[in-house]
MARBAKOL-612680 format. One record per residue (C-alpha): residue number from 1; chain; x, z, y. Coordinates in steps of 0.5 Angstrom, whole numbers, always signed. Each point is the difference from the previous one (the first is absolute). Layout:
BEGIN
NUM_A_X_Z_Y
...
END
This chain:
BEGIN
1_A_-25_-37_+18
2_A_+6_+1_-4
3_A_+2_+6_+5
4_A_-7_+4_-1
5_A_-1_-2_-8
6_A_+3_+6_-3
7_A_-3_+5_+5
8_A_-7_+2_-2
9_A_-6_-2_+5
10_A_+1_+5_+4
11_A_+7_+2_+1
12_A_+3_-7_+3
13_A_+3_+4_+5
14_A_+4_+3_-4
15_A_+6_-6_+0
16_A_+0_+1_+8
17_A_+2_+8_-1
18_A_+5_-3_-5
19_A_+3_-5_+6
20_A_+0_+6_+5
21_A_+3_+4_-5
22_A_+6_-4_-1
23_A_+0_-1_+8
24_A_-1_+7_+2
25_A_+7_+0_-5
26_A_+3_-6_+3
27_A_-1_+3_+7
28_A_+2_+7_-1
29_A_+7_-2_-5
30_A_+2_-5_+7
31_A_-2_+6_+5
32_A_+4_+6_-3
33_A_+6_-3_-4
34_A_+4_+0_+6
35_A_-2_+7_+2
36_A_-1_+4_-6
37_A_-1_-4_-7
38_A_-3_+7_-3
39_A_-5_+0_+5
40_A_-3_-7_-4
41_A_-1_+3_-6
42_A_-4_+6_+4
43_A_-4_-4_+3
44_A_-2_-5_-6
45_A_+0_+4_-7
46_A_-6_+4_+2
47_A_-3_-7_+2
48_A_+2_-3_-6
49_A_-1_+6_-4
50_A_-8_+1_+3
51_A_-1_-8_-1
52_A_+2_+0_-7
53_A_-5_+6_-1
54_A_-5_-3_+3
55_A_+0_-6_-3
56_A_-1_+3_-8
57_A_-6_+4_+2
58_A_-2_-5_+4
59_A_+0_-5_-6
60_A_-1_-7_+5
61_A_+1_-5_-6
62_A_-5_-3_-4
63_A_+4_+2_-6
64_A_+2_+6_-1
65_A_+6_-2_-4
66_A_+3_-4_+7
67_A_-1_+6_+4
68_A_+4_+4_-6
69_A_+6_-5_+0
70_A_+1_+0_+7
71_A_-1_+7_+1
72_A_+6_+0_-5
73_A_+4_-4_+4
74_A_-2_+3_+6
75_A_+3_+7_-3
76_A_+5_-3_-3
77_A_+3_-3_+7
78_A_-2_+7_+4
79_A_+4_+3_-5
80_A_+6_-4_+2
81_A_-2_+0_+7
82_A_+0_+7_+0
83_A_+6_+2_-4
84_A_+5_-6_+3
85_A_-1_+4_+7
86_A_+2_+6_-3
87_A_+7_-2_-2
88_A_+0_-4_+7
89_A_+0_+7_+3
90_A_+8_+2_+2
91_A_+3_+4_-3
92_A_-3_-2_-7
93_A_+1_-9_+1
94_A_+4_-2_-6
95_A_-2_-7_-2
96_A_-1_+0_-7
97_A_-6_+4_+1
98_A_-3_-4_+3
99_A_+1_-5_-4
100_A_-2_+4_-6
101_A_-6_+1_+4
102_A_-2_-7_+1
103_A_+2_-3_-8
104_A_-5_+5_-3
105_A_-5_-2_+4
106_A_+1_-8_-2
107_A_+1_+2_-6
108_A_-8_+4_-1
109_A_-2_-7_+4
110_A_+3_-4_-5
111_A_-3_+4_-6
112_A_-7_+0_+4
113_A_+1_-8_+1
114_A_+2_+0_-9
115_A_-6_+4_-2
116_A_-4_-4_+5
117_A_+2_-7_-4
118_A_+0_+3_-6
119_A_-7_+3_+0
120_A_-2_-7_+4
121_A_+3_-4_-6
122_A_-4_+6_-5
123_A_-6_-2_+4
124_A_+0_-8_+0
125_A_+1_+0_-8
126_A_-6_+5_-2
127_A_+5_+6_-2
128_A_-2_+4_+5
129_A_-7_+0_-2
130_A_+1_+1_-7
131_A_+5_+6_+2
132_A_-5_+3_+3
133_A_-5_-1_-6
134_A_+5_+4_-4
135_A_+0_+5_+5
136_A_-7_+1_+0
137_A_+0_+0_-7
138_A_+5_+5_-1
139_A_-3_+3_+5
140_A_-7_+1_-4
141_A_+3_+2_-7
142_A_+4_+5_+4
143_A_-7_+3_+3
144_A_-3_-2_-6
145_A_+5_+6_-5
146_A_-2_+5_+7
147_A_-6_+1_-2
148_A_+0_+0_-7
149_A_+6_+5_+0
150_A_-4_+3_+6
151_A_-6_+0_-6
152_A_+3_+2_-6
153_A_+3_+7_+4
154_A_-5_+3_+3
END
């Protein structure tokens, strides 16, 4: 019950698809890295690209802002994937590129966790709910001006 919870009624599926892609990774990481590490990347990228797209149209958590946030992490790890096997390609490989590559994708993991707990803390004591009525207030008075500046000129 806990593996299906997030998913919406229908797209339970959708934790399968995320096991299969992880082993289609698996496998074709053990079948090529002997032949051509290149060959990897080839085969996966788009895979991974096309499950990523899939999943941002397809929308299969109940709440929006999970899909947005694993969506997120996603992009981000796609993005280190991606550009990790560019500067494996010989001739280009220097260690600390990769390495550079890798902390910067920490890094905006670690400041999408931050923001997370700062707004779980926000919305645990009420301030959230309060900043939000502030932005709808100020929200209101800025609509408010519009229309009678909108009036006084015609």
């Amino acid at each position: 019950e806990s593996i299906h919870a997030p998913y919406k009624e229908n797209k339970q599926y959708w934790f399968v698809l995320r096991l299969l892609l992880l082993i289609i990774m698996y496998i074709m990481n053990i079948l090529y890295i002997t032949h051509n590490p290149m060959l990897i990347f080839v085969f996966t990228a788009p895979i991974l690209v096309t499950f990523l797209v899939i999943q941002a149209f397809m929308n299969p958590f109940k709440n929006k802002l999970i899909t947005y946030l694993d969506s997120w992490i996603m992009l981000i790890l796609t993005f280190t994937y991606m550009t990790t096997w560019y500067y494996l390609q010989p001739g280009k490989y220097e260690p600390h590129n990769s390495a550079i590559i890798c902390v910067v994708a920490v890094l905006m993991v670690f400041l999408t966790a931050v923001i997370i707990f700062i707004g779980h803390i926000l919305w645990v004591t009420g301030h959230l709910h309060k900043m939000e009525f502030r932005f709808h207030n100020l929200k209101h008075r800025i609509n408010e001006r519009i229309s009678t500046i909108r009036h006084q000129n015609p």
